[in-house]
C-alpha positions as CSV (number, residue, x, y, z in Angstrom):
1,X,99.5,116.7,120.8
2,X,95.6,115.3,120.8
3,X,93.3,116.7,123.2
4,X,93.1,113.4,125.6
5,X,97.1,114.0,126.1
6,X,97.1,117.6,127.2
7,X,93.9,116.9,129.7
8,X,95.6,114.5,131.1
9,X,99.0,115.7,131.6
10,X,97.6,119.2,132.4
11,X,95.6,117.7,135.2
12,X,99.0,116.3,136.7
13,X,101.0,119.2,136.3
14,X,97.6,120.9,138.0
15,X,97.9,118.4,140.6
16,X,101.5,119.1,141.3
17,X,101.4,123.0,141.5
18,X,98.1,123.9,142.8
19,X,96.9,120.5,144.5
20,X,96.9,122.0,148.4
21,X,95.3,125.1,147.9
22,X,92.3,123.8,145.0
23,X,92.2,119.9,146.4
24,X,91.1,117.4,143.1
25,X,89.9,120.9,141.8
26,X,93.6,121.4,140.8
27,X,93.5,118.6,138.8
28,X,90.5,120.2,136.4
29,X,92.0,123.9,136.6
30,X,94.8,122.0,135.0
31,X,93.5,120.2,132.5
32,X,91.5,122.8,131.2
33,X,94.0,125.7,131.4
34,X,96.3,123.1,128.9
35,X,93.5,123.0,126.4
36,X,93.0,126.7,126.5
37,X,95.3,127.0,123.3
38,X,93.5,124.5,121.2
39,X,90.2,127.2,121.6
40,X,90.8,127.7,117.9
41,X,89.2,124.6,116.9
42,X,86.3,126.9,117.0
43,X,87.4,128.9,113.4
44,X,86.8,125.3,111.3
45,X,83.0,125.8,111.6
46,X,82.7,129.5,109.4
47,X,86.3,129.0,107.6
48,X,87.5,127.4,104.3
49,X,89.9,124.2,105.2
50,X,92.0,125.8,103.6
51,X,92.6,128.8,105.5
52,X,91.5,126.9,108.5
53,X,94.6,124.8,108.3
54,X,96.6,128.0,109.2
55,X,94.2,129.2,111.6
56,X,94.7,126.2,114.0
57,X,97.9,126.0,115.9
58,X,98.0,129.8,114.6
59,X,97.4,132.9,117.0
60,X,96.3,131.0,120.0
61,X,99.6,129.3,120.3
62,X,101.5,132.0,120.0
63,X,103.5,133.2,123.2
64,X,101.6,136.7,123.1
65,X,98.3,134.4,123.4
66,X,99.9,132.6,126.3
67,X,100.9,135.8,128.1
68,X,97.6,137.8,127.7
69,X,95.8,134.2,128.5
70,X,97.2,133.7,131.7
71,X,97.0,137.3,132.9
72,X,93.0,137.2,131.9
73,X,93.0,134.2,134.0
74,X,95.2,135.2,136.8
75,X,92.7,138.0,137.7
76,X,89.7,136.2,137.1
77,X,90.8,132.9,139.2
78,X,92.1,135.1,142.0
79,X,88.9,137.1,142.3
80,X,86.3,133.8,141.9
81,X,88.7,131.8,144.9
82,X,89.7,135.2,147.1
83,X,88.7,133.0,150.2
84,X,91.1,130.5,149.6
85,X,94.4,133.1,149.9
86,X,95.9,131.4,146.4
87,X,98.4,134.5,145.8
88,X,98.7,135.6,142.0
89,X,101.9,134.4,141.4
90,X,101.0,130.8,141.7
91,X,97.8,131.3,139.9
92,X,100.3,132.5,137.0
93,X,102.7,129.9,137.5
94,X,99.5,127.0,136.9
95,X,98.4,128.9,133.6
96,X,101.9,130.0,132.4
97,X,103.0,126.8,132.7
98,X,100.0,124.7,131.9
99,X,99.9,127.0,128.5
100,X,103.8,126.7,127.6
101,X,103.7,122.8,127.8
102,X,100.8,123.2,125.2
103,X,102.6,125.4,123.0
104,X,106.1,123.4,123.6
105,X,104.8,120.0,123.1
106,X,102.7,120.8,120.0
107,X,105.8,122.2,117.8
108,X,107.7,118.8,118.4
109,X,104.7,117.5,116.3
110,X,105.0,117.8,112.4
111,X,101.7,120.7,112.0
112,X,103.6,123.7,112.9
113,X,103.2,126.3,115.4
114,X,103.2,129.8,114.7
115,X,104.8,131.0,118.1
116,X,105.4,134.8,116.8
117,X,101.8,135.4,115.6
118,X,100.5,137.8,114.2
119,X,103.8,139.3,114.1
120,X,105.7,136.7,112.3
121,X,104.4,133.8,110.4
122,X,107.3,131.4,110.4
123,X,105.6,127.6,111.7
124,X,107.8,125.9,114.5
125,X,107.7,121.8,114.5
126,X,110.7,120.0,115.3
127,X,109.0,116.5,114.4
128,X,109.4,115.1,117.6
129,X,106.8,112.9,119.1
130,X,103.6,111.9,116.5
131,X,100.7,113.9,117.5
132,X,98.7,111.3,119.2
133,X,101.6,108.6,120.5
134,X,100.1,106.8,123.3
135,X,103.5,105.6,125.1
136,X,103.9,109.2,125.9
137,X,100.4,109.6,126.9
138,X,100.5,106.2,129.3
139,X,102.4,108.1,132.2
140,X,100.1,111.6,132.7
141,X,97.0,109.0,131.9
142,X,97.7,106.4,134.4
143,X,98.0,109.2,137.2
144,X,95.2,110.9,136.4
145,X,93.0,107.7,136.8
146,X,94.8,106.9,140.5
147,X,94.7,110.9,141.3
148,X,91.2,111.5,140.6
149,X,90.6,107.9,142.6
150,X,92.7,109.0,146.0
151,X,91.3,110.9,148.4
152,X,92.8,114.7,148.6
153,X,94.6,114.0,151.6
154,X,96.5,111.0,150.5
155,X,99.7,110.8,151.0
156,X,100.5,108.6,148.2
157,X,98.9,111.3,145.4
158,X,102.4,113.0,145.9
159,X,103.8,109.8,144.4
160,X,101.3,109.6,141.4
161,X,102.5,113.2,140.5
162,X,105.7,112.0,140.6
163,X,105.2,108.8,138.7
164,X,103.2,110.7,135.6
165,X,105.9,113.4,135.3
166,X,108.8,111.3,135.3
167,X,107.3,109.1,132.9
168,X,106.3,111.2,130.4
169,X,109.6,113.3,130.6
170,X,111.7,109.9,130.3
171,X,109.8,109.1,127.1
172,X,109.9,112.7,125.4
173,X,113.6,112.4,126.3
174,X,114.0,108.9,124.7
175,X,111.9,110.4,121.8
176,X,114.6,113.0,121.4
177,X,117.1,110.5,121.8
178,X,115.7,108.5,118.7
179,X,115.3,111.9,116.8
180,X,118.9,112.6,116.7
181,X,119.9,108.8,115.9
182,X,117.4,108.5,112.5
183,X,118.7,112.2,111.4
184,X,121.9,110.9,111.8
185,X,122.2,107.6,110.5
186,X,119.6,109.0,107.3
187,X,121.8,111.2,106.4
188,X,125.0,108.7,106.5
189,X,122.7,106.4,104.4
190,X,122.3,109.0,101.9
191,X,125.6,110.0,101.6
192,X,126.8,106.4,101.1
193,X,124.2,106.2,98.6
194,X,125.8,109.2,96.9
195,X,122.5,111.4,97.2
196,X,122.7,114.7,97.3
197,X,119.8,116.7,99.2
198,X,119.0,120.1,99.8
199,X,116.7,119.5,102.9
200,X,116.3,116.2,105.0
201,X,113.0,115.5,106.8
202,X,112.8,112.6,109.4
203,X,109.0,112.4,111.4
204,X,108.2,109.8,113.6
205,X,105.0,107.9,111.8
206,X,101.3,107.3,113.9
207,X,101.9,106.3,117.7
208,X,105.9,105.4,117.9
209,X,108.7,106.6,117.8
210,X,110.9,103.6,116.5
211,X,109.2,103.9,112.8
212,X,110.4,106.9,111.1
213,X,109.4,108.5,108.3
214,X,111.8,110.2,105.5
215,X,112.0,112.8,102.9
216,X,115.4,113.8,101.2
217,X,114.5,116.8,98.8
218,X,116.7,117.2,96.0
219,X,116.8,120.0,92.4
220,X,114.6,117.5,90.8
221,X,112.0,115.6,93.4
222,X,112.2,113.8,96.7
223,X,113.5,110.2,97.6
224,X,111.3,109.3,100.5
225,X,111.5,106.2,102.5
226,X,111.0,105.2,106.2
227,X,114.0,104.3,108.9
228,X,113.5,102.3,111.9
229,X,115.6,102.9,115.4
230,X,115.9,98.8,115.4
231,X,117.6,98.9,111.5
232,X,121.1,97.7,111.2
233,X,123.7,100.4,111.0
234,X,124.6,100.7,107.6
235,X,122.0,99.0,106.6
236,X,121.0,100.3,102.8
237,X,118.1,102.9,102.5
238,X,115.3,101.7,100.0
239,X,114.1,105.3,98.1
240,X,111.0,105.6,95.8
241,X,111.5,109.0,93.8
242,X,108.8,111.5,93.4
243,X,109.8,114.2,90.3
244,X,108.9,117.6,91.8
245,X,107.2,118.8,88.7
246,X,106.9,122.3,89.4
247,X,105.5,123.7,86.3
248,X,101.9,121.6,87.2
249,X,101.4,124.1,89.8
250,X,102.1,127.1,87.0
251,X,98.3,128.1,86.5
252,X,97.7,128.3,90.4
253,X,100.4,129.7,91.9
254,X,98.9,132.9,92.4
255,X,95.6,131.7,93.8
256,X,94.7,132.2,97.4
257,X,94.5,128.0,97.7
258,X,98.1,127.6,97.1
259,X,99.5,130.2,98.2
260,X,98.1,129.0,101.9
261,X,99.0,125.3,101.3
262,X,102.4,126.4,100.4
263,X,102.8,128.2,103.6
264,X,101.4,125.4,105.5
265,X,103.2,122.6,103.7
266,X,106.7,124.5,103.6
């Protein structure tokens, strides 16, 4: 997801687990621990694009990053706030959880996530929710304004925690929800059509998740087209084909370049 998204929610998910014991602190702890991941925007400055591509969304969103992340920060929190009695467990449970929301939410994108880095290079992305979709984003945003607003001892923060966590989760679920309808009624589509495929892609295109966007790969090329959640069932799928043309990339596949962008690209 985009950087204003996992400040935001992080801050309410801060909020809701730490909120007594840090006050509106909670709600910065949060946000930042969320962004922790996304240190690897750091690597685009001294590497290629190329190799930067695989780089972000790599190693530090891996689980093994998460783990040794939020022990580092466990100790250090504890130690800088050892007045305040916050045990470790909960300082865990803020960066544990903060971290695998990051690492969750960004492999229902289409980028990729390489969970098992370094020790396996597979890229998780479920195509889910468009990386920067601001109907998810409303929720965690809206909360954040009112929760930074409220004074720490007001009652009505608990329902502002409340509020930004069940809408976001109602939207990532209705997300879902429309994932599972365009894969289905794609694939229908394209078997009344009488097209074969080998691999079916349906992503969600910039800041919706009612415009979908479609790739069936075949021997030969790829019939692409996009479906909409509001399209009549049975409704015929207009294709444009794209040959493959394989033996273009002949002379290069051996070179560093495309041997990354194929990795990348799948």
């Amino acid at each position: 997801m985009d950087s204003i998204t996992h400040l935001a929610l992080g801050a309410v998910v801060g909020e809701a687990i730490a909120g007594k014991s840090l006050g509106k602190r909670a709600l910065f702890y949060g946000a930042i621990a969320q962004s922790i991941p996304d240190i690897d925007f750091l690597a685009a400055f001294w590497l290629p694009a190329v190799d930067n591509i695989l780089v972000h969304r790599g190693f530090t969103h891996s689980f093994l990053f998460g783990i040794m992340a939020t022990f580092v920060l466990t100790i250090l929190s504890e130690r800088w706030h050892r007045p305040l009695k916050i045990p470790y467990w909960r300082w865990a449970l803020l960066f544990g959880l903060e971290i695998l929301i990051h690492l969750l939410l960004d492999a229902c994108n289409a980028y990729g996530v390489g969970w098992f880095e370094p020790f396996g290079h597979q890229r998780f992305s479920f195509h889910i929710l468009f990386v920067a979709d601001p109907f998810f984003s409303i929720g965690s945003g809206v909360s954040l304004v009112l929760l930074m607003s409220l004074d720490s001892k007001s009652h009505a923060r608990r329902f502002w925690i409340v509020f930004g966590l069940v809408v976001t989760s109602a939207y990532f679920l209705y997300a879902i929800a429309n994932k599972l309808y365009i894969q289905r009624d794609t694939a229908r589509a394209l078997e009344r059509q009488n097209i074969a495929y080998t691999r079916l892609l349906t992503t969600p295109t910039p800041g919706n998740t009612w415009l979908w966007y479609v790739v069936a790969e075949t021997d030969s090329g790829f019939q692409v087209s996009h479906r909409s959640t509001f399209d009549a069932r049975n409704q015929f799928l207009p294709l444009t084909y794209f040959p493959r043309r394989d033996d273009l990339l002949l002379p290069l596949e051996s070179t560093h370049d495309v041997k990354q962008l194929k990795r990348f690209s799948q």
